[in-house]
C-alpha positions in Angstrom: 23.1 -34.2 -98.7 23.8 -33.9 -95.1 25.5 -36.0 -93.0 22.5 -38.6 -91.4 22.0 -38.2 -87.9 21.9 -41.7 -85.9 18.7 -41.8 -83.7 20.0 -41.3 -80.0 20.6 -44.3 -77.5 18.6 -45.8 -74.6 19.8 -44.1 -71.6 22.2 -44.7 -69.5 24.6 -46.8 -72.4 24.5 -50.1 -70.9 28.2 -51.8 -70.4 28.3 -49.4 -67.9 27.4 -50.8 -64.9 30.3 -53.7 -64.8 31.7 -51.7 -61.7 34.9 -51.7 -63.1 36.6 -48.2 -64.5 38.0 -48.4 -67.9 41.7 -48.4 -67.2 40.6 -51.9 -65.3 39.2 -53.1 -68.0 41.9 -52.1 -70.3 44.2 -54.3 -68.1 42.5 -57.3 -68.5 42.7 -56.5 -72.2 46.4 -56.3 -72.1 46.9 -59.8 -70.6 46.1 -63.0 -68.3 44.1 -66.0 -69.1 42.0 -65.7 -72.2 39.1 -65.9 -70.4 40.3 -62.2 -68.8 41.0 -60.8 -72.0 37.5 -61.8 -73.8 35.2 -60.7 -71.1 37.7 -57.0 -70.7 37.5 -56.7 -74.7 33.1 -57.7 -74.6 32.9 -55.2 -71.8 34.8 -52.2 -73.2 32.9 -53.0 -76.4 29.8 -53.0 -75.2 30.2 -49.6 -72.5 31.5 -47.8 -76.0 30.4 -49.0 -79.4 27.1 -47.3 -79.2 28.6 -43.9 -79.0 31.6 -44.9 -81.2 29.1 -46.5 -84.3 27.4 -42.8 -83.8 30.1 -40.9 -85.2 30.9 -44.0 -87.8 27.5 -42.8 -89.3 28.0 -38.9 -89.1 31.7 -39.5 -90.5 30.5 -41.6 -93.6 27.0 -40.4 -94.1 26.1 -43.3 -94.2 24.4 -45.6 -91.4 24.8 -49.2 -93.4 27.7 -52.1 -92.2 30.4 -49.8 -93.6 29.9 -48.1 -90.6 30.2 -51.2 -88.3 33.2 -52.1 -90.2 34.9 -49.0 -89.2 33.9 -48.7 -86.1 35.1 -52.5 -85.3 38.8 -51.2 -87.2 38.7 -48.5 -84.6 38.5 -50.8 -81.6 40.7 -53.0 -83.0 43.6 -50.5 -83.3 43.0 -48.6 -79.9 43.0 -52.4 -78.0 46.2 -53.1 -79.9 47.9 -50.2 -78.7 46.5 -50.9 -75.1 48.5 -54.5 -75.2 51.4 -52.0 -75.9 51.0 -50.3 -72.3 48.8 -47.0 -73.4 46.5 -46.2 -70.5 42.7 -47.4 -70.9 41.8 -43.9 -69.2 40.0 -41.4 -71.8 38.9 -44.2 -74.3 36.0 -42.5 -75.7 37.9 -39.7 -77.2 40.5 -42.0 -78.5 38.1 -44.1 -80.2 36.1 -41.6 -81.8 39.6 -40.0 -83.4 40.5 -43.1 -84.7 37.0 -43.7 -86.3 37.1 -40.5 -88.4 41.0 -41.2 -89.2 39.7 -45.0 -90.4 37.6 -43.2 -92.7 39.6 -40.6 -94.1 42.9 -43.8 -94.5 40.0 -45.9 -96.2 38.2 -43.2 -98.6 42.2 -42.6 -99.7 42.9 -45.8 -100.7 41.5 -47.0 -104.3 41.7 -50.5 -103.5 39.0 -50.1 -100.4 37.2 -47.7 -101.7 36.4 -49.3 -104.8 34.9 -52.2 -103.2 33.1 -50.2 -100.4 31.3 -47.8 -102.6 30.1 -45.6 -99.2 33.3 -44.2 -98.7 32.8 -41.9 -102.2 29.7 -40.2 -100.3 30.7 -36.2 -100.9 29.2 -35.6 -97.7 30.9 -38.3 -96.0 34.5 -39.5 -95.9 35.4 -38.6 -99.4 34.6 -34.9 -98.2 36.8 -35.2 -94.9 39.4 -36.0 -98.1 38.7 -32.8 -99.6 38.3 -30.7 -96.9 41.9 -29.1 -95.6 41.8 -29.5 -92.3 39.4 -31.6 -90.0 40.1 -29.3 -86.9 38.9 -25.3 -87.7 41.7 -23.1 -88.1 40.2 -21.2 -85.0 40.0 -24.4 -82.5 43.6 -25.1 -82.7 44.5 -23.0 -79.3 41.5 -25.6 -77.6 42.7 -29.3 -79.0 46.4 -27.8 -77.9 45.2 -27.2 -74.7 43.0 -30.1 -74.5 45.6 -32.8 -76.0 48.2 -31.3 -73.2 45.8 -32.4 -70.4 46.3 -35.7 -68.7 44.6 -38.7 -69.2 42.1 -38.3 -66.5 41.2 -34.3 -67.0 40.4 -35.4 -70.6 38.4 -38.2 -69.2 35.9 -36.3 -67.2 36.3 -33.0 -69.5 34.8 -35.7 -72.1 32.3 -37.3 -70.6 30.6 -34.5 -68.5 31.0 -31.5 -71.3 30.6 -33.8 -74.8 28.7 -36.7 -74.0 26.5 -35.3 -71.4 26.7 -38.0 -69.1 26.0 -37.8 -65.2 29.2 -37.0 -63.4 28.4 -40.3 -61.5 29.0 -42.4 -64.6 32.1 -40.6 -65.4 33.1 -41.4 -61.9 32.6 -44.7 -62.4 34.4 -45.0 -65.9 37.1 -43.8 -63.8 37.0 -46.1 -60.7 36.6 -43.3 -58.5 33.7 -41.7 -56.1 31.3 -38.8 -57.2 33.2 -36.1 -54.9 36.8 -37.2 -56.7 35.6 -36.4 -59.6 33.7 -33.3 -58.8 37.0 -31.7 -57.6 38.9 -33.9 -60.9 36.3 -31.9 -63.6 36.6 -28.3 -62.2 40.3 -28.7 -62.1 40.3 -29.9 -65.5 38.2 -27.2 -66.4 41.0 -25.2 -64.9 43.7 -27.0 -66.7 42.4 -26.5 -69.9 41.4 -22.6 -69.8 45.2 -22.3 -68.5 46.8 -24.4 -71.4 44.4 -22.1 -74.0 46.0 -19.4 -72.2 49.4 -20.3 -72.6 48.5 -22.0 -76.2 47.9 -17.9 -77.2 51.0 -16.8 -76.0 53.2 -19.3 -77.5 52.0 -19.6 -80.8 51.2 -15.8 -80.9 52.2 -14.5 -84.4 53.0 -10.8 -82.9 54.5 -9.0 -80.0 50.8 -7.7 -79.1 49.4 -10.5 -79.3 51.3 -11.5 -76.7 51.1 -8.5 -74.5 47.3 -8.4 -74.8 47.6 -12.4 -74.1 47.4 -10.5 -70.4 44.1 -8.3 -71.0 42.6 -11.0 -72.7 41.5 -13.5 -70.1 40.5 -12.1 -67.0 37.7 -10.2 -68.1 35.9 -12.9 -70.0 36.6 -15.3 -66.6 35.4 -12.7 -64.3 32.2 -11.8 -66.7 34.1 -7.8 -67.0 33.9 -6.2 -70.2 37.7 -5.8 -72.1 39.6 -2.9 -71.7 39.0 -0.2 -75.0 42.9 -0.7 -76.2 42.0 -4.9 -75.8 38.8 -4.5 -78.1 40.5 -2.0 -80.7 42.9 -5.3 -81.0 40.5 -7.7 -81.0 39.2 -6.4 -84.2 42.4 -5.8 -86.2 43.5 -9.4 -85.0 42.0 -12.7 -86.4 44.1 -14.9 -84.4 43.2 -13.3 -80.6 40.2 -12.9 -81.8 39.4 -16.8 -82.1 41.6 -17.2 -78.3 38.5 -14.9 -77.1 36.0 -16.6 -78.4 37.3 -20.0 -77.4 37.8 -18.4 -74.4 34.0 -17.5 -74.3 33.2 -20.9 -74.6 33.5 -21.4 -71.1 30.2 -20.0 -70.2 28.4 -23.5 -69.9 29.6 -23.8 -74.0 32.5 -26.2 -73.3 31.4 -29.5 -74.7 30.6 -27.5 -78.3 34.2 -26.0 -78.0 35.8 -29.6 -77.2 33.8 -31.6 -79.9 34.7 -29.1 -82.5 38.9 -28.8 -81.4 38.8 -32.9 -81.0 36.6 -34.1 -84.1 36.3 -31.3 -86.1 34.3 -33.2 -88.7 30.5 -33.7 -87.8 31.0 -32.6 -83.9 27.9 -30.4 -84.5 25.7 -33.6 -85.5 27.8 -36.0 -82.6 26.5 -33.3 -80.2 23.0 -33.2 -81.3 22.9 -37.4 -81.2 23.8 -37.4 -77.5 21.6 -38.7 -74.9 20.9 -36.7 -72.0 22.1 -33.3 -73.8 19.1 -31.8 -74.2 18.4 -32.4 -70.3 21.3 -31.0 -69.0 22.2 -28.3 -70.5 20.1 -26.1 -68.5 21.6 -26.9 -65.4 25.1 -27.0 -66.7 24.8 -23.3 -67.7 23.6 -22.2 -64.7 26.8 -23.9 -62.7 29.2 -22.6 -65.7 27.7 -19.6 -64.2 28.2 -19.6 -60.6 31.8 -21.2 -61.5 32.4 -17.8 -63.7 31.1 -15.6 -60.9 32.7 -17.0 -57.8 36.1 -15.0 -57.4 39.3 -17.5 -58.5 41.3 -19.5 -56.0 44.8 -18.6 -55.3 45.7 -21.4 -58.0 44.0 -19.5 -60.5 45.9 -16.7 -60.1 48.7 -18.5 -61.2 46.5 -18.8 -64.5 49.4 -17.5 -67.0 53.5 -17.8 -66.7 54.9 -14.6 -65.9 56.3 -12.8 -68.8 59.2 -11.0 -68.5 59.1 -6.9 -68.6 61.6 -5.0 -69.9 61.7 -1.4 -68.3 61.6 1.3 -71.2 63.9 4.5 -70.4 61.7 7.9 -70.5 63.2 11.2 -71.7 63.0 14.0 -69.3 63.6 17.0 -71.2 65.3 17.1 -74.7 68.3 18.9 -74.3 68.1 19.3 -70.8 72.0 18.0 -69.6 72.4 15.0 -66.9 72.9 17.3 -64.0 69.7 19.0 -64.4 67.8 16.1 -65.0 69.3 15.2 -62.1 67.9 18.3 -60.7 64.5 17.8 -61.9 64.6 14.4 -60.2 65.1 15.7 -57.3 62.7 18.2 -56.8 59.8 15.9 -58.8 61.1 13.2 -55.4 60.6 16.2 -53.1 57.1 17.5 -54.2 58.0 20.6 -55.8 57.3 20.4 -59.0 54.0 22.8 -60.0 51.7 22.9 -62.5 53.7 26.6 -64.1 56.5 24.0 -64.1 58.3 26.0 -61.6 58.6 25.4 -57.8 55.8 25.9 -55.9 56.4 27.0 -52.3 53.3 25.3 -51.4 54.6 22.4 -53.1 58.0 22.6 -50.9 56.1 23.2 -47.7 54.5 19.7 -48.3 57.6 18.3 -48.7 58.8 19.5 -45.3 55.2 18.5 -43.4 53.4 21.9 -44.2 50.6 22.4 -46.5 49.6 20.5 -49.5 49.2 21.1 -53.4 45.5 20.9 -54.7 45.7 18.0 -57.1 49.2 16.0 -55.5 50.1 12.6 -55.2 50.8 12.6 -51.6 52.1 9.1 -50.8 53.7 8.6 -47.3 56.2 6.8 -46.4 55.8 7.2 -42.4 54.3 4.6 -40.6 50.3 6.4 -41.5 48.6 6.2 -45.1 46.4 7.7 -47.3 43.4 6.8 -49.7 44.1 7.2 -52.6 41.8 8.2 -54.9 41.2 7.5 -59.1 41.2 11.2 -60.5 38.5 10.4 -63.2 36.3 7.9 -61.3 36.2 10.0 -57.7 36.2 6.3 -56.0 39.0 4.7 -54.0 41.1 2.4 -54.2 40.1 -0.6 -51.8 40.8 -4.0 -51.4 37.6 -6.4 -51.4 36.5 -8.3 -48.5 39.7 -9.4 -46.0 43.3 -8.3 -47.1 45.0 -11.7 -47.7 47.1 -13.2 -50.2 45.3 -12.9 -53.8 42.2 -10.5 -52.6 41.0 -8.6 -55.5 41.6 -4.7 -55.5 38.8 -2.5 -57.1 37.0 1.0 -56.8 34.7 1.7 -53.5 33.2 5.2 -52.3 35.7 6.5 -50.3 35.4 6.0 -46.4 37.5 5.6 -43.3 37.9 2.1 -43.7 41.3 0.5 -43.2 40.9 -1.6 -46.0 41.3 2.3 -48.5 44.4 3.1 -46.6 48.0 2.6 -48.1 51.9 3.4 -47.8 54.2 4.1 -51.1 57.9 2.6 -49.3 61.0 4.0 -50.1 62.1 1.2 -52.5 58.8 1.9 -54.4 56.1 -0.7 -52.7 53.0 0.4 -52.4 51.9 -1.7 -48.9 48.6 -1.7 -47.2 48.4 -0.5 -43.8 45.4 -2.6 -43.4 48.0 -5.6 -43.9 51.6 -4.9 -43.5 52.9 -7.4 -45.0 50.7 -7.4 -48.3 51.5 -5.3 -51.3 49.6 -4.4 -54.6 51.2 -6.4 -56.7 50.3 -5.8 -60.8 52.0 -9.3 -62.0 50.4 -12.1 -60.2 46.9 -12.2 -62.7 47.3 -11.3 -66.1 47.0 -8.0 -65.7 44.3 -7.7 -63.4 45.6 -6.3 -59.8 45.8 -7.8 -56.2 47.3 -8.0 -53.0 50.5 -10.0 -52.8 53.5 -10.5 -50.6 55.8 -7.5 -50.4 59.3 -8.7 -50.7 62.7 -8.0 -49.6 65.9 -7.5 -51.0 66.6 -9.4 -53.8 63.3 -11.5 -55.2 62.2 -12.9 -58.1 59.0 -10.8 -57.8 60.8 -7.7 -56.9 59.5 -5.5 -59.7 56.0 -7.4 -59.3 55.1 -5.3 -55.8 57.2 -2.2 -56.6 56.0 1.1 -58.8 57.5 4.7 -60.5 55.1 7.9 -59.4 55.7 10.1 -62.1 54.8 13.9 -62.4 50.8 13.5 -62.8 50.5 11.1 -60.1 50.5 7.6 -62.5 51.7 4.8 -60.7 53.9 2.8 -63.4 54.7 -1.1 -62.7 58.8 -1.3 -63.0 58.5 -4.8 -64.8 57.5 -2.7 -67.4 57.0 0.8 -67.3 55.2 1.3 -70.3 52.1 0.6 -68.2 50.4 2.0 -65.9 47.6 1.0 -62.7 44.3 2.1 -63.8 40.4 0.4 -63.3 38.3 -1.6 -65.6 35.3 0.9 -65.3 34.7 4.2 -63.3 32.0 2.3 -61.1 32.4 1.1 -57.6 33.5 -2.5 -57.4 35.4 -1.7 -60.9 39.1 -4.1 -60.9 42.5 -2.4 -60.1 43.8 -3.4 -63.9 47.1 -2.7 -65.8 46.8 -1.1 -69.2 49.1 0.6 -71.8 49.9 4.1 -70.2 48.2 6.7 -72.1 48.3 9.7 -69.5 44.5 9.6 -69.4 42.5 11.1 -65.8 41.6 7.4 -65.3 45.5 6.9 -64.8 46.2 9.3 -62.7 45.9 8.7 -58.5 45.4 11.9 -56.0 45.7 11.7 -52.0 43.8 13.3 -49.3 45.0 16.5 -48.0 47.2 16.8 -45.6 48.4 13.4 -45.8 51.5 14.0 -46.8 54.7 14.4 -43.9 57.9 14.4 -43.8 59.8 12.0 -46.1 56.6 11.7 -48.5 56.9 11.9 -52.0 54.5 14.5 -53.0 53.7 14.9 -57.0 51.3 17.9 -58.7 48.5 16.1 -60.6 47.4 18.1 -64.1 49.6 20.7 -65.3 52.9 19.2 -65.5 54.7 18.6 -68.6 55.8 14.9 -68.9 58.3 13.7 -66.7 60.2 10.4 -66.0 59.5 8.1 -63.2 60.2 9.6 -60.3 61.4 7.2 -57.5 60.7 8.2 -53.4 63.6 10.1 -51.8 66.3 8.2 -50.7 65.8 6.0 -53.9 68.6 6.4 -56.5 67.2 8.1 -60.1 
């Protein structure tokens, strides 16, 4: 038999229109004259028992006073710990926990249950007994994240997402104005997608979990479709599996994803009994949308820690002894490397401001620039809308705008010329590419901004070399991404002609065998 479903309450809840917030309430509860404490305690009572005896029902299947005994244990024992000093900000939640706990510490003890025969209901409590867990296995990332959340991001995650409530009365629970909370619920939102985030990474069984912890995100924020290499691991993986679908929850999903990582038990049924739902839904999707589509603020970028890279050595030749690699190296920094794997004279008259090599990786280092162009998409790399701090960098047909032109350094930074002081830097967004500060001398972000051109002009990040810059799709308007360097024609990044001078670093493009990173000249092998 299935858990009943308790008929859904007037709307708005009344209790709520004492004008105080809940942590006010809570601190008449926790002292003063008696007087205080009774009308505090009525109050709090009254804003939250309809809700609260809701889930009583769903957790017992069973809607007789059993259900208003719990429910009046559960009060009880959240107001005793708010005489303690807990905060009276997030009640709701709090409640509602300690309801299905009440039940599941009173269906395991013989001596209630045998006098309150509705706790034995297989459908009710006595199955929370059975069951193994109360949260799913795959909502564990979400209550982490959501439990790590302060009082008041909880708060307004809760009563906007779950209950469905007008984002005025969650202001008002809170004692603050509509706009405060506006700003309060999409940095929870936020908050929480962060702290699922970071919840992957930490508890990631595997090494690729946690590398792909980088691939994962971004996409599904930005509506992009994952990288092949991130959906061949999605389906050996269980575990990042479940982060991505949590992680799809954002779409205008979010109160299923909290209900279920919060109560686990008979969220479904506590969604489907909430006033106002039904109504809002619509319009919550749609601004879940716009929220998805607008392009992240600079804080978001910060969306995951930075993991630290560890730069993988790269064979040259087998055999080949240290002064000929050193060789190699040299004439790979000086543009002479061809695709017979001999020197090209062409190849060396680029290197002294001559002609060019069909194919190179011309990137100057003089004061001009270059496009630079993706050899399988035939689209340019270009930074969208105004180079600043954070801008996004994606495909565009190529053109004479400033905004395609760029300058590889001698200590391997790849600078716009459009912006000086900006640099592509591959660290800052987990794994998806934008403009950044360029740094100097010795920074923390040092290998973030700076890159390896090897032979067929890949452009390999030196916090870890064993990717490379690449795009999210051959289309205009495609990301700059990083991905796992497999020496495909989507990793590999030509020049215009002629845009090489002296002191460029010129590279062929196909025919070359497979080389280490080569560094600009000047820069030490």
């Amino acid at each position: 038999m299935l858990t009943p479903r308790p008929p859904r309450p007037p709307y708005p809840p009344p209790g709520g229109d004492s004008g105080q917030s809940d942590e006010s309430l809570a601190a008449g509860v926790r002292g003063g004259p008696d007087g205080e404490v009774a009308e505090s305690t009525a109050l709090l009572i009254a804003r939250h028992w309809r809700s609260v005896h809701a889930y009583a029902v769903i957790c017992l299947a069973s809607s007789g006073s059993v259900a208003a005994m719990v429910t009046g244990a559960a009060f009880h024992q959240v107001f005793d710990r708010l005489k303690l000093g807990e905060q009276g900000t997030a009640l709701r939640p709090r409640l509602l926990v300690t309801v299905r706990d009440t039940a599941l510490l009173w269906s395991g003890t013989e001596r209630i249950s045998g006098v309150l025969p509705a706790l034995g209901k297989p459908s009710g409590a006595r199955g929370m007994r059975a069951a193994k867990t109360l949260v799913p296995e795959n909502r564990v990332l979400a209550e982490r994240a959501y439990q790590g959340l302060s009082s008041v991001d909880r708060a307004v995650l809760w009563h906007v997402e779950v209950e469905a409530e007008p984002l005025g009365l969650a202001a008002a629970l809170l004692g603050v104005d509509a706009d405060t909370a506006a700003a309060a619920l999409d940095q929870a939102r936020d908050k929480l997608r962060e702290g699922l985030v970071r919840a992957h990474r930490e508890l990631a069984p595997s090494r690729d979990c946690r590398f792909y912890n980088r691939l994962l995100d971004v996409p599904l924020r930005r509506g992009a479709q994952l990288l092949p290499d991130v959906r061949r691991h999605l389906d050996a993986c269980r575990y990042c599996r479940a982060a991505a679908e949590q992680l799809g929850h954002f779409d205008g999903r979010l109160g299923a994803l909290l209900a279920e990582a919060v109560l686990g038990w008979g969220a479904g049924r506590y969604l489907e009994s909430r006033p106002g739902r039904s109504r809002q839904q619509s319009a919550r999707l749609r601004g879940a949308a716009r929220h998805r589509g607008g392009r992240p603020r600079r804080a978001a970028l910060r969306l995951l820690d930075r993991l630290p890279g560890t730069r993988s050595s790269r064979t040259l030749l087998t055999g080949v002894g240290l002064a000929s690699a050193g060789l190699l190296t040299t004439l790979l920094a000086a543009g002479m490397w061809s695709d017979d794997g001999g020197a090209d004279p062409a190849a060396s008259t680029s290197a002294s401001g001559g002609g060019t090599v069909p194919g190179s990786a011309h990137l100057p280092t003089a004061p001009g620039g270059t496009r630079l162009r993706n050899a399988a998409a035939d689209l340019c790399l270009a930074v969208e809308g105004t180079p600043r701090d954070g801008a996004p960098l994606s495909l565009a047909a190529c053109s004479a705008n400033p905004a395609q032109q760029w300058r590889y350094e001698d200590d391997g930074q790849l600078r716009s010329t459009a912006e000086p002081r900006l640099c592509v830097d591959s660290h800052a967004d987990a794994g998806v590419v934008v403009l950044g500060a360029c740094t100097e001398g010795a920074d923390a972000r040092t290998d973030d901004v700076r890159y390896d051109l090897t032979a067929q002009g890949e452009l390999l990040p030196r916090w870890d070399a064993d990717l490379a810059l690449t795009t999210a799709g051959r289309n205009a308007g495609a990301d700059l991404v990083v991905k796992v360097r497999d020496g495909t024609p989507g990793q590999r990044w030509l020049t215009d002609a002629g845009a090489a001078r002296r002191g460029s670093l010129s590279v062929s493009g196909t025919g070359g065998p497979a080389a280490r990173p080569a560094r600009a000249p000047g820069h030490d092998a």
